[in-house]
Every structure is written in structure tokens, then in C-alpha cells.
C-alpha positions, 0 to 999 in steps of 0.5 A: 486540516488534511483532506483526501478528494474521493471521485466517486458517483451517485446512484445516477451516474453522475461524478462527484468529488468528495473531501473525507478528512485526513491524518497523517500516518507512519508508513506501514511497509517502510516503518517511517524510514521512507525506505526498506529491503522488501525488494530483494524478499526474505534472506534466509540463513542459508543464503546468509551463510553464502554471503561474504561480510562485505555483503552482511555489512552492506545488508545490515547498513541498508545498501539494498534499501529501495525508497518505499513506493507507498510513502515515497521516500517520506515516511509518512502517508496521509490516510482517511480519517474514519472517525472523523467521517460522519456515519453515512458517509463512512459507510459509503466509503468503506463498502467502495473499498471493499468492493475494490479490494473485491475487484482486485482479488478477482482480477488476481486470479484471473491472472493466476488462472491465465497463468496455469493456463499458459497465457 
């Protein structure tokens, strides 16, 4: 059975690794190619129009295909098996993640505040 390590620390303070049971998933931004044109952004039709046809070819055959930096080429990622993990547990873990998606949107703005304000 696949494992994720999750460091994380105790009301106290002190670090501990926990092992949180894993599966194995298709990559969400690569499809399972282990790569994809997210990169170079949206082509719209208008600047599909302006391409010539060795460009469309090139496109559609995925010469300007990046290796996804999620999975890293495999097509797969191992993510944490929710319902696997028992309830207190999961709990734990899911008010860790939302706390760090939280801490990432506020750093965001930050930025985008930092921005607007010439820095």
C-alpha cells in the first residue's frame, strides 16, 4: 500500500511525521499525458488565423507540449486517500489544507497589492 508522509506538529510544538494512506491518480492538468500546452495559454481564433500551417501542425501534434511539473512527465500523481484515513485524522488533515490554501490566497494579494502599489 502507497503512503504520503505528512510532517505536521502537535498542539505542543513538537514535529511528527504521519504516514496517510495513498492512491495513485490521473494527473488533472496533463489528462495522463505527462504533458501539455498550458504554458503558452489559450489560442484564440484570431491568432489561429495568423498561424501558418506548419504552426497549426506543430500545435496540434504538441510541439509546444511542456512536461506537466505536477506529475512530472508520468501522468500520474499519488494523492491521499481520504477515505482511507480514519475520521480524526482526516479532519486533522483537511483543516491543514484549508489553512494553507488560506495562507496562499492571502499571500496573493499581498503580491497583488504590492503590485498596484509599484513594488
Amino acid at each position: 500500500m502507497c503512503h504520503i508522509t505528512w510532517k505536521t506538529e502537535t498542539d505542543n510544538g513538537v514535529e511528527e511525521s504521519i504516514h496517510l494512506p495513498a492512491v495513485w491518480r490521473i494527473c488533472e492538468p496533463c489528462r495522463g499525458h505527462g504533458k501539455h500546452s498550458h504554458a503558452i495559454g489559450a489560442v484564440t481564433s484570431s491568432e489561429w488565423a495568423n498561424w501558418d500551417p506548419d504552426e497549426r501542425c506543430d500545435y496540434l501534434r504538441g510541439g509546444y507540449d511542456r512536461t506537466c511539473e505536477a506529475c512530472r512527465g508520468t501522468g500520474k500523481v499519488l494523492e491521499v486517500d481520504l477515505v482511507a484515513v480514519p475520521d480524526p485524522l482526516r479532519t486533522r488533515y483537511l483543516t491543514h489544507l484549508a489553512d494553507e490554501r488560506r495562507h496562499v490566497r492571502e499571500c496573493e494579494s499581498e503580491r497583488r497589492m504590492e503590485r498596484m502599489m509599484g513594488c
